[in-house]
C-alpha positions in Angstrom: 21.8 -8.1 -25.2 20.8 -10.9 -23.2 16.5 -11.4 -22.3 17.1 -9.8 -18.7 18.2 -6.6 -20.3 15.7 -6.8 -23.2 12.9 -6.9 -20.7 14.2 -4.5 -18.4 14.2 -2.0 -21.6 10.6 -2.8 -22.7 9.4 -2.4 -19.1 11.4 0.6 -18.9 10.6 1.8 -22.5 8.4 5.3 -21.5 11.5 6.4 -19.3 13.6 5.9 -21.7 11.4 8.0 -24.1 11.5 10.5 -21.4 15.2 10.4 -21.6 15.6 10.6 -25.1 13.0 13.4 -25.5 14.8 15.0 -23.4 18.3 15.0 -24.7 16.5 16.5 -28.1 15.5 19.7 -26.2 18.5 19.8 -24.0 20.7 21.2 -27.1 18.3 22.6 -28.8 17.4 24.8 -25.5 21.4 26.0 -25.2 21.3 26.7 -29.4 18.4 29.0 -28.7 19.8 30.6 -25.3 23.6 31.2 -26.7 22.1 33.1 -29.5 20.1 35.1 -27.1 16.4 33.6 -28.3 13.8 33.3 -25.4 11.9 30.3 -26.9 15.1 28.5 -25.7 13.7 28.8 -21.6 10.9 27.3 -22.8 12.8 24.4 -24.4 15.1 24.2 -21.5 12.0 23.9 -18.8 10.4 21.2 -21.2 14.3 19.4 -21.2 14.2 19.4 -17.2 10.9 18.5 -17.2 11.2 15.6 -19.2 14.5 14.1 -17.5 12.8 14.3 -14.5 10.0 12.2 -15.3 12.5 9.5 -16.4 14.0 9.9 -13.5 10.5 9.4 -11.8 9.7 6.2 -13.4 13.3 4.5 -13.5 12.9 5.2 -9.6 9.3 4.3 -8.8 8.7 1.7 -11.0 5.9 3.3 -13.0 3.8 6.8 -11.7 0.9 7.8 -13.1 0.7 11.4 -13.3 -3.1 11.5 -15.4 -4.4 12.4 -12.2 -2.0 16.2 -12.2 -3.5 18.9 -14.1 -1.7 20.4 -16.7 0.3 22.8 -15.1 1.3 20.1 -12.6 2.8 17.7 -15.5 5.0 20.5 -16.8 6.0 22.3 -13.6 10.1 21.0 -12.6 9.5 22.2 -9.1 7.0 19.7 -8.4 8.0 17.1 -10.5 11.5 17.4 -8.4 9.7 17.1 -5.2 7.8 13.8 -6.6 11.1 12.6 -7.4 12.2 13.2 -3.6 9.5 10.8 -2.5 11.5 7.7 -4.5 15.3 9.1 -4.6 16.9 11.9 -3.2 18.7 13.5 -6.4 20.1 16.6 -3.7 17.9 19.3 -5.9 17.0 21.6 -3.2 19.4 24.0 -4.0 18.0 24.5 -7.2 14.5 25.3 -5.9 14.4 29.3 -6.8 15.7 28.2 -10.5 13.4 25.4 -11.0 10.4 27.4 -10.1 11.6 30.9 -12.4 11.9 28.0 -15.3 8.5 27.2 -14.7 7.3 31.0 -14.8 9.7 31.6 -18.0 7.9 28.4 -19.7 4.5 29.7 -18.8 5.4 33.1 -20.2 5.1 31.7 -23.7 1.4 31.8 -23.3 -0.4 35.3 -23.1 -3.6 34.2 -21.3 -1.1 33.0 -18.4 0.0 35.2 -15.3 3.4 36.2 -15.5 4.6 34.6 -12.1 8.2 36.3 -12.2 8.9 39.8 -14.4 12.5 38.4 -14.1 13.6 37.2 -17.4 16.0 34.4 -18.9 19.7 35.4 -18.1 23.2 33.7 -19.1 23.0 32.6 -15.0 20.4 30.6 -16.0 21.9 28.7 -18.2 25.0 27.9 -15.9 22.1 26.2 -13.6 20.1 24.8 -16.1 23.1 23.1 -17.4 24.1 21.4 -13.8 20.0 20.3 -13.2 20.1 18.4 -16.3 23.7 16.6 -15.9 23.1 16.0 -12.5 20.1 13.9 -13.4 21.6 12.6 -16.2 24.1 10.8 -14.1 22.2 9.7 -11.4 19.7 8.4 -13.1 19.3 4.6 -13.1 19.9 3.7 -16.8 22.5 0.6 -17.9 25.7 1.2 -19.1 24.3 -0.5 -22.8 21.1 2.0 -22.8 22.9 5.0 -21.8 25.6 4.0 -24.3 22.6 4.0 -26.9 21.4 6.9 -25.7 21.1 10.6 -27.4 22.3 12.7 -25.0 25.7 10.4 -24.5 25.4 9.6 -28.5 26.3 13.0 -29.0 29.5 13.6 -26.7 31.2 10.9 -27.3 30.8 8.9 -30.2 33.2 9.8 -32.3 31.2 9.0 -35.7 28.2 11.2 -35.7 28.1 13.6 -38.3 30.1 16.5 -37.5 28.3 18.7 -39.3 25.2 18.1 -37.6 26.3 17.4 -33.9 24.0 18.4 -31.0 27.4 17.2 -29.5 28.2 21.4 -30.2 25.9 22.8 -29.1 25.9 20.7 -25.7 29.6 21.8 -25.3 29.6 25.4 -26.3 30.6 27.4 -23.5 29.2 25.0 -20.8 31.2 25.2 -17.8 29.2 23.0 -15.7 30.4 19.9 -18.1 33.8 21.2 -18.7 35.0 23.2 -15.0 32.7 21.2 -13.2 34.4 17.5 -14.1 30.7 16.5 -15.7 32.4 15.6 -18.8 34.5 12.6 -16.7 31.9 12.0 -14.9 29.3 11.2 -17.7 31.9 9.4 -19.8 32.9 6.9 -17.3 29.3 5.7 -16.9 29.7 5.0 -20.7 33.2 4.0 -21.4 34.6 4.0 -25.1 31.5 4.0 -27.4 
């Protein structure tokens, strides 16, 4: 790597954390839902969450979101429409979903008011799955980070441990990367790893 890119990944370092952080729970979230587990809605608001704060700072530079309450920091719908305010990711459409993902991730707490009675459903998986990816390809990353990132890591290099491979779990019976094209998509922003 050459001293612009160096610096352009220590300035972007908490992103990229964001990013990676992310593309740990993104797996783990499908694992839990395939196998019919409701800790996995949490998991996948807390994966959504996270990519969209990377996407945040990779697009504004740096925000500082100490001044949200807690709720606020965790809550997709919002942190989607603070992404609007830097980059348009087209997310709209996903309103309804982003804001049951928020009430399924405040379930986990008894003290908090269930917002939707609705629970987790196989439809929300199909939608979780196209939020993430879509970010995950817009979102302004170089070719030699993404290439040395998790998420990208675990679809395509060809050396990771097979018998531990998040890699699975990410491609188990998720149409939105294989009938959708995402698969192409995300590999071409890559190349051969």
């Amino acid at each position: 790597m050459n001293f612009q890119q160096i610096r352009y990944l220590t300035i972007k370092k908490e992103g990229l954390l964001f990013f990676f952080d992310s593309s740990i729970d993104y797996p783990a979230a499908r694992c839990l839902i395939l196998n019919g587990l409701f800790p996995g809605f949490v998991l996948a608001c807390q994966a959504i969450e996270k990519i969209l704060k990377a996407a945040i700072f990779f697009e504004s530079g740096f925000v500082n979101l100490r001044g949200w309450n807690n709720s606020e920091k965790h809550n997709p719908f919002l942190l989607k429409e603070e992404l609007k305010k830097y980059r348009n990711y087209k997310l709209d459409k996903y309103n309804d979903f982003l804001k049951h993902l928020f009430s399924l991730y405040q379930k986990r707490y008894s003290n908090n008011p269930i917002v939707s009675k609705k629970g987790g459903s196989s439809d929300d998986l199909i939608l979780f799955d196209e939020v993430y990816l879509k970010i995950a390809i817009k979102i302004p990353i170089t070719k030699t980070a993404k290439k040395r990132t998790k998420l990208f890591v675990d679809l395509f290099d060809k050396n990771v441990n097979k018998y531990w491979n998040d890699g699975f779990w990410i491609r188990k019976r998720n149409r939105t990367l294989i009938e959708k094209g995402f698969e192409a998509k995300l590999k071409s922003l890559v190349g051969e790893l």
